[in-house]
TITORMI-883363 format. One line per field, with one value per atom (N, C-alpha, C): x, y, z. Coordinates in steps of 0.001 Angstrom, whole numbers, plus 524288, in hexadecimal, padded with zeros to 5 digits. Atoms other than C-alpha are relative to their C-alpha. Example, Ala and Ser with C-alpha at 12.3 -4.5 7.8 and 13.67 -1.06 7.14 Angstrom:
xx: 8037A/8300C/80384/7FCCC/83566/7FCFE
yy: 7FB5A/7EE6C/804B0/7FB5A/7FBDC/80442
zz: 80000/81E78/80000/7FFC4/81BE4/802DA
end
This chain:
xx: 80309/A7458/7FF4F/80085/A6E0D/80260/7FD7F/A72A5/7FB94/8030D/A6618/7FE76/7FFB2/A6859/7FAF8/804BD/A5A1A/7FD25/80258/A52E4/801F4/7FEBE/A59CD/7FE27/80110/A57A3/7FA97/80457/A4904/7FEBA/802B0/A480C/80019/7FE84/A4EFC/7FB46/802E2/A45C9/7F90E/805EA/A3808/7FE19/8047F/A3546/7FFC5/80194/A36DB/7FA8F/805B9/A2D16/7FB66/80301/A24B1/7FD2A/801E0/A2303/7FD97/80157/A2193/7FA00/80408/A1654/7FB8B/80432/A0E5E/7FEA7/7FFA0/A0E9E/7FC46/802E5/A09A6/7FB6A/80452/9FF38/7FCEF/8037B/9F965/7FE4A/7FF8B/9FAF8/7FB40/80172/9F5A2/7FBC7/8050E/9E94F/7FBB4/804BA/9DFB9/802DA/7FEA2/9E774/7FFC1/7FFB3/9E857/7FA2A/805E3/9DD22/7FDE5/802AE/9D2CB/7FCE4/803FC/9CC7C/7FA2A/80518/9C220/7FE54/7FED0/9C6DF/800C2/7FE8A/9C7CD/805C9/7FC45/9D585/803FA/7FDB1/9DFE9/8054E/7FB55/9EDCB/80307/7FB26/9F7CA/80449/7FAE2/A0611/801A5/7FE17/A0F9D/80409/7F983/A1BB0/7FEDD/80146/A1E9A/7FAA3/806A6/A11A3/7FC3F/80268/A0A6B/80016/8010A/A0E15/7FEE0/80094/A0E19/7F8FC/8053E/9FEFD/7FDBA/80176/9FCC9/80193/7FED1/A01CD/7FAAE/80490/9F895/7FA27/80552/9ECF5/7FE95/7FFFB/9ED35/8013A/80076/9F0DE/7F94C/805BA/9E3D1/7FB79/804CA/9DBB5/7FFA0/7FFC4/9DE64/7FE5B/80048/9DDB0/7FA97/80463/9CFFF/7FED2/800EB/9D168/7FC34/801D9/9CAF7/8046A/7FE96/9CCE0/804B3/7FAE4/9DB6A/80082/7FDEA/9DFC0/806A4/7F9DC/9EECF/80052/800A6/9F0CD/80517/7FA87/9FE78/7FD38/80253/9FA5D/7FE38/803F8/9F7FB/7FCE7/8057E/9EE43/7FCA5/803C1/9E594/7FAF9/805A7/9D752/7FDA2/803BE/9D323/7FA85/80439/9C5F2/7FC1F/800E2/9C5ED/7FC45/801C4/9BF11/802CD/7FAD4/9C92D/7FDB1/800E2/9C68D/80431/7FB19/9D466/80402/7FCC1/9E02F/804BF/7FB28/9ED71/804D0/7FB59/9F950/804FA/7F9EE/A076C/801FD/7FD70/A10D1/80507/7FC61/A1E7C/8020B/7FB5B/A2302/7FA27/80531/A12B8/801D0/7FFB8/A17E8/7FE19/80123/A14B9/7FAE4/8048D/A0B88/7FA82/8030A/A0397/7FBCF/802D9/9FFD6/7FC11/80376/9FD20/7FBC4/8051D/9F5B3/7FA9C/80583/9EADC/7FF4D/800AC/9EBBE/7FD21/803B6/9E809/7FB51/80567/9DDB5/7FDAF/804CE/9D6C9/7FDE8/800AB/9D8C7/7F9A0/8042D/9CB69/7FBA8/802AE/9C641/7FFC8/800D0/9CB4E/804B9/7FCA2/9D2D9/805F3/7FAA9/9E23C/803F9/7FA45/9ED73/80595/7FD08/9FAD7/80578/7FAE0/A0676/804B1/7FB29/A13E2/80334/7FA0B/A20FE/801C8/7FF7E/A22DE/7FC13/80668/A189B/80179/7FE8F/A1E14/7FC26/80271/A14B7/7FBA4/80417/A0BAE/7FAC4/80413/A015C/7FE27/80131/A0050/7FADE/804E8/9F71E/7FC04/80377/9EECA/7FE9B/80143/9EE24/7FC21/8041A/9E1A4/80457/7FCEC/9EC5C/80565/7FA81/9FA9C/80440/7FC65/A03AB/804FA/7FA14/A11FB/803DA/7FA96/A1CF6/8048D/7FA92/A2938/80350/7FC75/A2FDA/801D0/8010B/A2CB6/8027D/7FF18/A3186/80701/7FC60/A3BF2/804F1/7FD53/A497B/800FD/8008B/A4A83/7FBB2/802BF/A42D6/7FE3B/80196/A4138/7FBAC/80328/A35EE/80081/801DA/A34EB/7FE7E/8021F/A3386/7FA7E/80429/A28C4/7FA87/8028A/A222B/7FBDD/800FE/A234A/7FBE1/80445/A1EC3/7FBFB/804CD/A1376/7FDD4/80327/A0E90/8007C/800AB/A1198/7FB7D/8034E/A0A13/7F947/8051C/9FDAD/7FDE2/7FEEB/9FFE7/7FDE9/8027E/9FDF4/7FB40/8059E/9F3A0/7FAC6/80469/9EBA6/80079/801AA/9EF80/803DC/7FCF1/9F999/80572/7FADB/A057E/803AE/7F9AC/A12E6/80504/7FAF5/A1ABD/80323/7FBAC/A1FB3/800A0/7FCC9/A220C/803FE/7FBC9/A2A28/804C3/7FBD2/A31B5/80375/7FCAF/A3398/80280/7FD15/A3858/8039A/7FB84/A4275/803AF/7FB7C/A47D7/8010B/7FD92/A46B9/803D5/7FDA4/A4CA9/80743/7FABA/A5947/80118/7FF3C/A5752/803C1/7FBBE/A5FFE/7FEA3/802BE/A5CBB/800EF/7FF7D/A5BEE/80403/7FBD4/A67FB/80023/7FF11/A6C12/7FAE9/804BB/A5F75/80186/7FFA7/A65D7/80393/7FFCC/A6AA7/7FD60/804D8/A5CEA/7FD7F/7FFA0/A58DE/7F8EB/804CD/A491C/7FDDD/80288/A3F6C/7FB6D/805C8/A3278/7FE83/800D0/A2C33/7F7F9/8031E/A1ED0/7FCFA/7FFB1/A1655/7F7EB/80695/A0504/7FEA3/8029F/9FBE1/80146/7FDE4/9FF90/80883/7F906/A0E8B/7FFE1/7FC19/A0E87/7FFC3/7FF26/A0D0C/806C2/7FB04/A1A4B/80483/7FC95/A20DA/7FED3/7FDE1/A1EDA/802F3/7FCDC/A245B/80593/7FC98/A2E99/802B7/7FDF6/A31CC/80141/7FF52/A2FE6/80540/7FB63/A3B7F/80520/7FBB2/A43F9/800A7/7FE5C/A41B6/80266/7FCCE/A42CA/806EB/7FCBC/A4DB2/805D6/7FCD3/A558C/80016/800E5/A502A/8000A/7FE4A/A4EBB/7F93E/8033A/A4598/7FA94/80247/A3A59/7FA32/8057C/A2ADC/7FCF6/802FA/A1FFE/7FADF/80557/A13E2/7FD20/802B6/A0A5A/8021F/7FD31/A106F/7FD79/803F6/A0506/7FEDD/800D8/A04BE/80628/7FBD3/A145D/7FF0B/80168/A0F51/7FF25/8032B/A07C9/80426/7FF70/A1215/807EB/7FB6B/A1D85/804B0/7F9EA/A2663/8016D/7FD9B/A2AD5/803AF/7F9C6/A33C4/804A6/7FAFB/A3AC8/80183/7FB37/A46FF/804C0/7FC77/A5318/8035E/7FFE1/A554A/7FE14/803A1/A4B10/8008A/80195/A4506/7F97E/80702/A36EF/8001B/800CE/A3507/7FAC8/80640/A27A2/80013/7FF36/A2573/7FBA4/8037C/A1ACD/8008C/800CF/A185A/7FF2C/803B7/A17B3/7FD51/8041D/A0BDE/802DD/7FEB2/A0E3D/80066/7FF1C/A14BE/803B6/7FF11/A1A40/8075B/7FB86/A2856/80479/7FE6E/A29DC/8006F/800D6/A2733/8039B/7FA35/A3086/804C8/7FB7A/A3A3E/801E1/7FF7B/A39F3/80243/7FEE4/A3C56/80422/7FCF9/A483C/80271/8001D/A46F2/80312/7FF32/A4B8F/7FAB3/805B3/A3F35/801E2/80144/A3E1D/7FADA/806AD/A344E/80002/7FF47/A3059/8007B/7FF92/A3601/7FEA1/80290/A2F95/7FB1F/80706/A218F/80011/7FFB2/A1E84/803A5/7FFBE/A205A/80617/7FA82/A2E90/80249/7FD15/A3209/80154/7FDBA/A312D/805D8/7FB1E/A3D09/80372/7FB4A/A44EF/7FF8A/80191/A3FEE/8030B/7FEDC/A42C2/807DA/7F908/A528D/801A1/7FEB1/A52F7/800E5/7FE3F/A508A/80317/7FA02/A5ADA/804F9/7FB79/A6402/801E1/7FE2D/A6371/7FF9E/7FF70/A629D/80639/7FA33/A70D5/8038B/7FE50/A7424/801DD/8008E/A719B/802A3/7FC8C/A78F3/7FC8D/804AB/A6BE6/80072/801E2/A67C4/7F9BD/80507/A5A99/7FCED/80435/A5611/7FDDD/8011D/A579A/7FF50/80058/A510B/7FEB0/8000B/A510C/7FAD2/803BE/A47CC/7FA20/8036C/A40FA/8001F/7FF79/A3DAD/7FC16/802F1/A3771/7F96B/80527/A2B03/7FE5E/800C0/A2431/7FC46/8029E/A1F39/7FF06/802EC/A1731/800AD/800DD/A160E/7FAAC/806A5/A0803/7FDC4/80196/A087F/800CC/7FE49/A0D90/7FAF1/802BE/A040F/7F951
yy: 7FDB5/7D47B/805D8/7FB07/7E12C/80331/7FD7B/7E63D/80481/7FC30/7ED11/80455/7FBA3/7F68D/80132/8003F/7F516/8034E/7FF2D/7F613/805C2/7FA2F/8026A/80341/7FB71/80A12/800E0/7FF9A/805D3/80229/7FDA9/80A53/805DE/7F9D2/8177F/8035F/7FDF5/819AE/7FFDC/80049/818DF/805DE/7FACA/827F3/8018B/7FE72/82997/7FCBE/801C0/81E19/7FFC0/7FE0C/8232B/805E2/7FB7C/82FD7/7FCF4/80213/82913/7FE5B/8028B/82002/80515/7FB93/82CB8/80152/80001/8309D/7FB97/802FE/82466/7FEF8/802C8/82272/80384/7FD0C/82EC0/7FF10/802EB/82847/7FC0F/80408/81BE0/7FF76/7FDA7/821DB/7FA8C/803F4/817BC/7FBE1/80668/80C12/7FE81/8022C/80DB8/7FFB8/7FE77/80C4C/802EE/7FB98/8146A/800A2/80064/81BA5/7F905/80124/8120E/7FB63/803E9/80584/7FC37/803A9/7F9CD/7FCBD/8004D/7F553/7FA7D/80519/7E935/80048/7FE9B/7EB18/7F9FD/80620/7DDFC/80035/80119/7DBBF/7FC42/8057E/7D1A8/80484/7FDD1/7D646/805DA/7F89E/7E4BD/8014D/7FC7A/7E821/7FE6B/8004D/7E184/804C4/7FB7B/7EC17/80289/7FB78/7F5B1/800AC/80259/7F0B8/801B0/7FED1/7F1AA/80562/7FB96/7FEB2/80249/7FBFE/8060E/7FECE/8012C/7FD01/80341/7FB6E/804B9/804BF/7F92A/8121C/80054/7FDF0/80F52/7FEE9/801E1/80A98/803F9/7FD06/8132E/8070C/7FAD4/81FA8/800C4/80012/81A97/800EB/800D5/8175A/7FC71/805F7/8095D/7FD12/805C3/7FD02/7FCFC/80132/7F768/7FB68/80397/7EA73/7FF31/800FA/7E6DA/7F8E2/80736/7D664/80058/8026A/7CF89/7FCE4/80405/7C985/7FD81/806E7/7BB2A/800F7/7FF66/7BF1D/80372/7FDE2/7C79C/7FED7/804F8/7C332/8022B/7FE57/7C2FC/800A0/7FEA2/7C288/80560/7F97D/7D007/80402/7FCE4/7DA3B/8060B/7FB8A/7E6A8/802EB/7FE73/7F140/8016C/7FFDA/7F1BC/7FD29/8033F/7E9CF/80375/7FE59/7EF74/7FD29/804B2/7E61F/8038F/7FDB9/7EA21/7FCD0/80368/7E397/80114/7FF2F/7E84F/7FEA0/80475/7DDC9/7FE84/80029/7DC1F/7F9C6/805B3/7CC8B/7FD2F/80584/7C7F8/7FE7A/8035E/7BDBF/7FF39/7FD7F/7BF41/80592/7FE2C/7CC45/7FF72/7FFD5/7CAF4/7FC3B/8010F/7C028/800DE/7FD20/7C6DB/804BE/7FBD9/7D227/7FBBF/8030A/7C83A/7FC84/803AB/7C15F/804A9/7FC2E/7CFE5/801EF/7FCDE/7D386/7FDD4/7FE35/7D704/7FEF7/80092/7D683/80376/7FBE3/7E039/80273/7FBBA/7EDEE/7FD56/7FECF/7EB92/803CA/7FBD1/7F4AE/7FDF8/7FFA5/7F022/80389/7FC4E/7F73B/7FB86/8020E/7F2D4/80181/7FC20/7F573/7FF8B/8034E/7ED4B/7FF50/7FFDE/7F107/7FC96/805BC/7E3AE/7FB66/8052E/7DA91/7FDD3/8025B/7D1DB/802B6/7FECB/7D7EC/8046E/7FCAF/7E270/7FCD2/80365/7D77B/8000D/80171/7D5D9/805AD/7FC58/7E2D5/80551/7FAC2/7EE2B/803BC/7FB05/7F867/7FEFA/8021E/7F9A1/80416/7FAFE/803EE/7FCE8/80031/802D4/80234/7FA14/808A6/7FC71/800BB/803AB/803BE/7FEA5/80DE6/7FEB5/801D4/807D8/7F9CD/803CE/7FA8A/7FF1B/8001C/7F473/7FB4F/804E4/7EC1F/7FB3F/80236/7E721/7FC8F/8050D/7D9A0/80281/7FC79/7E2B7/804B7/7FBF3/7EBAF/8042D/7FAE2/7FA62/802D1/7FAC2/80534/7FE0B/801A9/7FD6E/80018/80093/7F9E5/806EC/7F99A/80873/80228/7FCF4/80F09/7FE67/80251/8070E/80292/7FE5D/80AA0/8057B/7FAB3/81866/802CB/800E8/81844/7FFC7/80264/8125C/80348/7F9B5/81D5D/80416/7FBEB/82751/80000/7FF1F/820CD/80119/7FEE1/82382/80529/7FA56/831FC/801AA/7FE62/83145/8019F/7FCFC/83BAD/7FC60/803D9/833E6/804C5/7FCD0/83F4D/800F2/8006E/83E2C/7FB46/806D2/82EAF/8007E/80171/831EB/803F3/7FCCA/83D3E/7FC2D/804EE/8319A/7FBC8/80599/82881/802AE/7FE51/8314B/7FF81/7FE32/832F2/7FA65/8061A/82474/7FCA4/80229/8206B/80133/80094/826AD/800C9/7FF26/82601/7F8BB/80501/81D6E/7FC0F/8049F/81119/80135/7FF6F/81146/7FE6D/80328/80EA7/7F9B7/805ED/7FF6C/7FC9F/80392/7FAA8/7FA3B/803BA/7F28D/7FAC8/8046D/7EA7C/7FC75/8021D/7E6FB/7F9E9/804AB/7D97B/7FE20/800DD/7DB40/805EC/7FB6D/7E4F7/7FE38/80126/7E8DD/8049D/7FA05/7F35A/7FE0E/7FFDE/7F7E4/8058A/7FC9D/800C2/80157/7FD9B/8063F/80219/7FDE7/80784/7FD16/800F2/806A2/7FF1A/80179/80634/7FB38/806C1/7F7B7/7FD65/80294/7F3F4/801B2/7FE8F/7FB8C/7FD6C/80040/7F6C6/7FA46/80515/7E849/7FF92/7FDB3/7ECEF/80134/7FDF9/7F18C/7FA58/8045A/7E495/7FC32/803EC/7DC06/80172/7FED5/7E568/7FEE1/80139/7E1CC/7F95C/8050D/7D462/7FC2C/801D5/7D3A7/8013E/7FED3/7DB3C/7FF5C/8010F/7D853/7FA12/80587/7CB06/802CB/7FD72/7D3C5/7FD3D/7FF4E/7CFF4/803E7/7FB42/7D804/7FEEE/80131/7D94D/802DC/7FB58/7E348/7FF36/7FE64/7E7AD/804F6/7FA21/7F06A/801D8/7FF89/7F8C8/7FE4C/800E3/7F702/7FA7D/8052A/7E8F5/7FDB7/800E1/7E821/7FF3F/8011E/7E82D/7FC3A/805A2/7DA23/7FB6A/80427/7D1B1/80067/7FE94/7D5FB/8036E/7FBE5/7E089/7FB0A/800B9/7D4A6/7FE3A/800BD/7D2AB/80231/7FC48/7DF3F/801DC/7FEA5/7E184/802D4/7FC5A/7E7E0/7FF6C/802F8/7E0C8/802E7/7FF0B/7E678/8059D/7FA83/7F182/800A1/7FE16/7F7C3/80369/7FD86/7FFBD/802E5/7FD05/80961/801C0/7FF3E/80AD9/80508/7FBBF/8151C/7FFD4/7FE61/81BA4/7FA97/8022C/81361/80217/7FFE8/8111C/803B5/7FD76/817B2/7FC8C/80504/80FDA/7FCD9/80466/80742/800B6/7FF77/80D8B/7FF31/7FFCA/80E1E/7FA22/80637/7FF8E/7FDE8/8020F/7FBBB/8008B/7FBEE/804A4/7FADA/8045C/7F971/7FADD/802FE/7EEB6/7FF22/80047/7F2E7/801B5/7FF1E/7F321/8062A/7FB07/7FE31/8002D/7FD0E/80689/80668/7FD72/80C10/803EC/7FDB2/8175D/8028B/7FC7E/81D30/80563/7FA20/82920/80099/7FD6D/829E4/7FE0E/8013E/82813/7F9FD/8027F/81A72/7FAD7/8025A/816E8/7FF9D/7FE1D/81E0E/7FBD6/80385/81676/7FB1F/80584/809A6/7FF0E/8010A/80D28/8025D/802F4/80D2C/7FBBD/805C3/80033/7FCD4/80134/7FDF3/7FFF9/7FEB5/803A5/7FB2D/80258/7FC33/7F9E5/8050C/7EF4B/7FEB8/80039/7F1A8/80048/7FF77/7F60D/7FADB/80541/7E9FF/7FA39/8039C/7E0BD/80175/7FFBB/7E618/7FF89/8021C/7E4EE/7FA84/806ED/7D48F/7FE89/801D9/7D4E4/7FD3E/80132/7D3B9/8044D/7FCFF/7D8B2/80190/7FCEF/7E184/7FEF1/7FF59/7E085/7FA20/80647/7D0F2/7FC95/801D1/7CC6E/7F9E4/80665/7BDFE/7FD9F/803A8/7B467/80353/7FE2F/7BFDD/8041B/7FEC9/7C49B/8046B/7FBE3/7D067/7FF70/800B7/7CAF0/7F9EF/8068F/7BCA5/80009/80027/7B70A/7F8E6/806C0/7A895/7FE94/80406/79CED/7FF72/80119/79A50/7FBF9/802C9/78F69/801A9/7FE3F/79831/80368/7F939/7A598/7FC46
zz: 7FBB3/D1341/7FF27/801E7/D12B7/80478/7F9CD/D2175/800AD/7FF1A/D20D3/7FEFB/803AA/D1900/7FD59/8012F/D131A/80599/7FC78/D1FB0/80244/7FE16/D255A/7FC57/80418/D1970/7FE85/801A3/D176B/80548/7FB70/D275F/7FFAA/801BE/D237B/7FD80/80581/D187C/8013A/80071/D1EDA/80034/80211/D21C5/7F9AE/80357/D12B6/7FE3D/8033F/D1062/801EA/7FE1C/D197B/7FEA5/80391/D11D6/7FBDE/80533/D06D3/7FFBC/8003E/D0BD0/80319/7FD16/D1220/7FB6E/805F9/D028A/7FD7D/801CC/CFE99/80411/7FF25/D0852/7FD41/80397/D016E/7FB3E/806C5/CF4AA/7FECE/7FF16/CF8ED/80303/7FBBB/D020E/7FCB7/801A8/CFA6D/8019E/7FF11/CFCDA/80533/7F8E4/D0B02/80238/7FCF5/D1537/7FF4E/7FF04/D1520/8050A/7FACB/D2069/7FFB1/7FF4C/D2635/7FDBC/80191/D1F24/804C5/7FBAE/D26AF/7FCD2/802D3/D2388/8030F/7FEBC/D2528/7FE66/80336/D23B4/80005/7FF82/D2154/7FE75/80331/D2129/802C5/7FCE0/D2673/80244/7FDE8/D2F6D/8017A/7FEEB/D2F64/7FFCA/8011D/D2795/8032D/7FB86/D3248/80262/7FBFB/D3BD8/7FD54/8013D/D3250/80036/8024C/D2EAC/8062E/7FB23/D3E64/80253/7FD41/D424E/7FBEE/803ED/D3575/801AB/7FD05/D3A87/8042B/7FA63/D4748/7FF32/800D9/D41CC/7FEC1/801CF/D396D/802F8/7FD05/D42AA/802C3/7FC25/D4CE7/7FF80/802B7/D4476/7FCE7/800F4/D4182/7FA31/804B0/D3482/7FBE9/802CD/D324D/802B0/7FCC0/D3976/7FC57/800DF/D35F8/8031C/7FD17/D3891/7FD7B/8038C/D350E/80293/7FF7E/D3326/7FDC9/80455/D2E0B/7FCC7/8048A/D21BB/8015F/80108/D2574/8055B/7FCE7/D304F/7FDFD/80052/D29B4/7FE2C/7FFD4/D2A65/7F9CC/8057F/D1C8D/8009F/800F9/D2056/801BB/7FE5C/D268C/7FC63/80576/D1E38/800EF/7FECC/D1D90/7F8BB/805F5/D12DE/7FDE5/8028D/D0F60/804A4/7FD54/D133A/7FDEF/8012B/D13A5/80026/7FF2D/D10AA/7FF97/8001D/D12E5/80032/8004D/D0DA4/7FAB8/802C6/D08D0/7FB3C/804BA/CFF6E/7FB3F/80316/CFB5C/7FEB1/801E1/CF9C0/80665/7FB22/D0911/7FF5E/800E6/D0748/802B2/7FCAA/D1288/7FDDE/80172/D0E98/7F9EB/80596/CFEDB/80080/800A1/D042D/80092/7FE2B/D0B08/7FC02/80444/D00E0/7FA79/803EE/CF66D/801C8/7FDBD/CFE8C/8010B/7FD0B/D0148/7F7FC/805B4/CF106/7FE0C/801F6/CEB99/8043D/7FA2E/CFB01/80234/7FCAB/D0248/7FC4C/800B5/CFD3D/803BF/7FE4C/D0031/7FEF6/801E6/D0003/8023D/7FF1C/D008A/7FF01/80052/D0593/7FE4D/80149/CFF5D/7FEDE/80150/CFC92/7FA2A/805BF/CF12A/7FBB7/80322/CE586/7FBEC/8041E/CDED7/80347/7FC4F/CE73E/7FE79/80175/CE65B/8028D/7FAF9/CF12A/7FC51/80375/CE682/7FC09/8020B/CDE6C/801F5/7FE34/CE7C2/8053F/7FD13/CEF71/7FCC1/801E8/CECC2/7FFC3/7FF8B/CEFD7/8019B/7FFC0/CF049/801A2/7FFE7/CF653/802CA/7FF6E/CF291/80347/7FE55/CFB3F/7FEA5/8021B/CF2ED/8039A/7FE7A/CF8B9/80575/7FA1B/D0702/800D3/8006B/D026A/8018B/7FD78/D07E4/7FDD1/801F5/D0526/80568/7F97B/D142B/8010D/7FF8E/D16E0/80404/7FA9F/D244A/7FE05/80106/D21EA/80413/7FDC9/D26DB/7FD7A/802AC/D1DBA/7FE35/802B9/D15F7/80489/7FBCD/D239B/80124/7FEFA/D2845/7FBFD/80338/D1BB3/7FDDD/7FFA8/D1ACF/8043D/7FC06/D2682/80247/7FEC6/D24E2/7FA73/80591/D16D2/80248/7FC51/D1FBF/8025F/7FB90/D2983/7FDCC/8027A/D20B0/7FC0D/801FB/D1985/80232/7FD21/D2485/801D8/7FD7F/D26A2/802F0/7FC21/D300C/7FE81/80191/D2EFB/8029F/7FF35/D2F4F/80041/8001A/D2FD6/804D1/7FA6E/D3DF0/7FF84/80113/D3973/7FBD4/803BF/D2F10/800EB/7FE14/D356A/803D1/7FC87/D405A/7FD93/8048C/D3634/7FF88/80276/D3148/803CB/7FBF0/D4194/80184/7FC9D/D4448/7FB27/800BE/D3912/800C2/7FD77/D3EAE/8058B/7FB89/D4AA9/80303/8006D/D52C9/80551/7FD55/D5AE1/805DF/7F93C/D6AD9/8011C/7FDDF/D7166/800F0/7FE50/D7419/7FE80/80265/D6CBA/7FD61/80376/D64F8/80495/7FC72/D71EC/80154/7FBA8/D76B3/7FD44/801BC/D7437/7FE79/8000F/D72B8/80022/800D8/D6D2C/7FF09/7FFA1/D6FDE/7FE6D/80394/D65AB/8018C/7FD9C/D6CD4/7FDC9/80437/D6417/804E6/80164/D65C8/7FDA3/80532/D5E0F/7F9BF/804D3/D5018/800A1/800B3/D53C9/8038D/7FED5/D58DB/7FB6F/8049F/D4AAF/7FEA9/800AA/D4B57/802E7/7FB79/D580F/7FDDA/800FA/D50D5/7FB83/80703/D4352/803D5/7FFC0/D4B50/80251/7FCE1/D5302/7FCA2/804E4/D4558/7FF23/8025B/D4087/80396/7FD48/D4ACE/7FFB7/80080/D4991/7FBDD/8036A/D3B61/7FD8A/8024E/D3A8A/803BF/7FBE7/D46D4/802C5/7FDA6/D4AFF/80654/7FCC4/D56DF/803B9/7FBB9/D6354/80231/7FDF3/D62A8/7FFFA/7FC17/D675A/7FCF1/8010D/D6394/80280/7FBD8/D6BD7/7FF4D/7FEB3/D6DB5/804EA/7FAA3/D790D/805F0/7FA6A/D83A7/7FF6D/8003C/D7F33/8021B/7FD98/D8335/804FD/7FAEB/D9117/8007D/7FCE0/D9165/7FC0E/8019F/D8EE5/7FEDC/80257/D842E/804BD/7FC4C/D9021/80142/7FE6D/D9428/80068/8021D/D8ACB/80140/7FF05/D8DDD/802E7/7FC2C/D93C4/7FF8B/80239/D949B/7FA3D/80475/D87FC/7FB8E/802C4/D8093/7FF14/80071/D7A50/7FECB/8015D/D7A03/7FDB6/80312/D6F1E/7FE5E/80188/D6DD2/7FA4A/8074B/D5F25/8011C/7FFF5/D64F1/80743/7FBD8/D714D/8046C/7FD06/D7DAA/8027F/7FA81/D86C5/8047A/7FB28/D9397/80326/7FA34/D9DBF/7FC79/80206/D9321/8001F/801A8/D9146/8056B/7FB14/D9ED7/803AC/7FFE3/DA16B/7FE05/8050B/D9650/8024C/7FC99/D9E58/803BD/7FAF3/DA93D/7FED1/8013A/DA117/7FD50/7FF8B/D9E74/7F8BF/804C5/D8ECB/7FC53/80511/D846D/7FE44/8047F/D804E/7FCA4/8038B/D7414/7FF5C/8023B/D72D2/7FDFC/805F5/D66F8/7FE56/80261/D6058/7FBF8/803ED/D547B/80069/800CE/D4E82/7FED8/7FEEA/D4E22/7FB8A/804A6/D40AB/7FF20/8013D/D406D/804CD/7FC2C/D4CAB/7FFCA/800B0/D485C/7FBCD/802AA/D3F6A/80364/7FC01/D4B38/7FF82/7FEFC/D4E2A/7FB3F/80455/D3F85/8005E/800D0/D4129/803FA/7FA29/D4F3E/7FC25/80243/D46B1/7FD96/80379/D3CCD/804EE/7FB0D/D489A/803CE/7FDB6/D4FF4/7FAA5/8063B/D41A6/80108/80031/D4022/803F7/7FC24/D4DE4/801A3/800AA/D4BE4/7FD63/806AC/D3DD2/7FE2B/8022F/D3915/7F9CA/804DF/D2AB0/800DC/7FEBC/D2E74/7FA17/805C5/D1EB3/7FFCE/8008A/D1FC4/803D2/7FAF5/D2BCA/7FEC2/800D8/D2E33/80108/7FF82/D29E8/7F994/8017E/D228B/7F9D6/805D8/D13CA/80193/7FEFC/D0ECB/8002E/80105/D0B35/80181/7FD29/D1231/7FABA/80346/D0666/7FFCE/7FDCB/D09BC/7FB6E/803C2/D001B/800DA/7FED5/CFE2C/80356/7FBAA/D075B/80526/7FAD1/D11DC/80064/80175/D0E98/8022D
end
């Protein structure tokens, strides 16, 4: 058993590979979107959200129309002038398959960790972050500096995200958190691709009880899970009215002290923290490998 020892150290280690990848998006400026592209990002799991938070930076920042799909839903017959695949291990099947069903169709660029992959055959473009790659079946750093790589390929300064990376990764968890028996991580905008990245990591790495919402969508339905039991967690600013509501229902709220990106590695520590709480191994979550790789009768 590893006792996690992987996973803590790759959470430690993201403001360096967040420098790193601000570096390479300069490097790598042709491979990424360009202004005014119509664009398609795909991953499974983490890179999902990650794929959904950058969609909404670029859209919103009026870049070109962004959609983000998990692999096995994305409509091949779409017309997209570049597709963006993320995919750590470059072996999940899902993605290489739509990457080889777009080859000599549409422009692709995949992100990866691992520049041993197959998705490399069949991908127009290819940006490596080895140093972003991970030994933990639990993804974060890779997640993160992907989608800080993205970030800056569109312009946007990370330097109050990576100063906040350095304070959250020692910063230290809320009192009696690790009592509460249900979590609800509640994000806008581009950070509810975060506030579900953050709820996956609790589940894969804790087997832990947890939700994700848009925050003004927590209103019709989801509060009425929570109780004095619980916790509500803002991965970004809440709404107005919303914290105060929460207040009533008796819950633990979380609201965010860093930038959005840096915050989810609380979220990230919080999952290791209660993993070891269980006599859980956080690197070797159950049921689950680093890479889902189908049989051709499954794919």
């Amino acid at each position: 058993m590893t006792d996690g020892q992987y996973v803590a150290s790759e959470i430690s280690s993201q403001p360096i590979c967040w420098e790193r990848a601000v570096d390479l998006a300069k490097e790598s400026n042709a491979k990424l979107p360009q202004p005014g592209e119509r664009v398609a990002v795909i991953g499974c799991g983490t890179s999902w959200f990650m794929a959904q938070s950058y969609a909404v930076i670029r859209e919103t920042n009026g870049l070109g129309e962004t959609d983000a799909f998990t692999a096995s839903e994305f409509p091949l017959g779409r017309n997209y002038d570049r597709v963006v695949a993320i995919t750590r291990s470059g072996t999940t099947t899902e993605v290489v398959d739509v990457v080889r069903e777009l080859k000599g169709k549409t422009p692709t660029t995949s992100i990866i960790g691992d520049p041993n992959t197959p998705i490399i055959d069949v991908s127009s473009d290819v940006i490596a972050m080895e140093f972003a790659d991970e030994k933990s079946v639990v993804q974060t750093r890779f997640a993160t500096t992907t989608l800080a790589l993205l970030r800056a390929g569109l312009g946007q300064d990370l330097t109050k995200a990576i100063n906040d990376a350095r304070q959250a990764v020692d910063s230290e968890l809320p009192a009696g958190i690790l009592e509460r028996k249900q979590f609800t991580f509640l994000g806008t905008g581009w950070t509810i691709g975060l506030a579900s990245e953050g709820a996956l990591k609790m589940r894969e790495a804790a087997l832990a009880w947890t939700e994700a919402y848009p925050a003004r969508e927590y209103r019709h339905g989801p509060k009425s899970i929570s109780d004095e039991n619980g916790v509500v967690w803002f991965v970004s600013d809440a709404p107005d009215g919303l914290t105060e509501e929460v207040g009533t229902f008796g819950a633990m709220i979380v609201q965010p002290l860093f930038e959005p990106m840096a915050e989810l590695i609380r979220i990230q520590k919080l999952a290791v923290a209660l993993s070891h709480a269980k006599g859980l191994d956080p690197d070797l979550p159950r049921h689950l490998t680093r890479s889902v790789i189908l049989s051709d009768s499954e794919s």
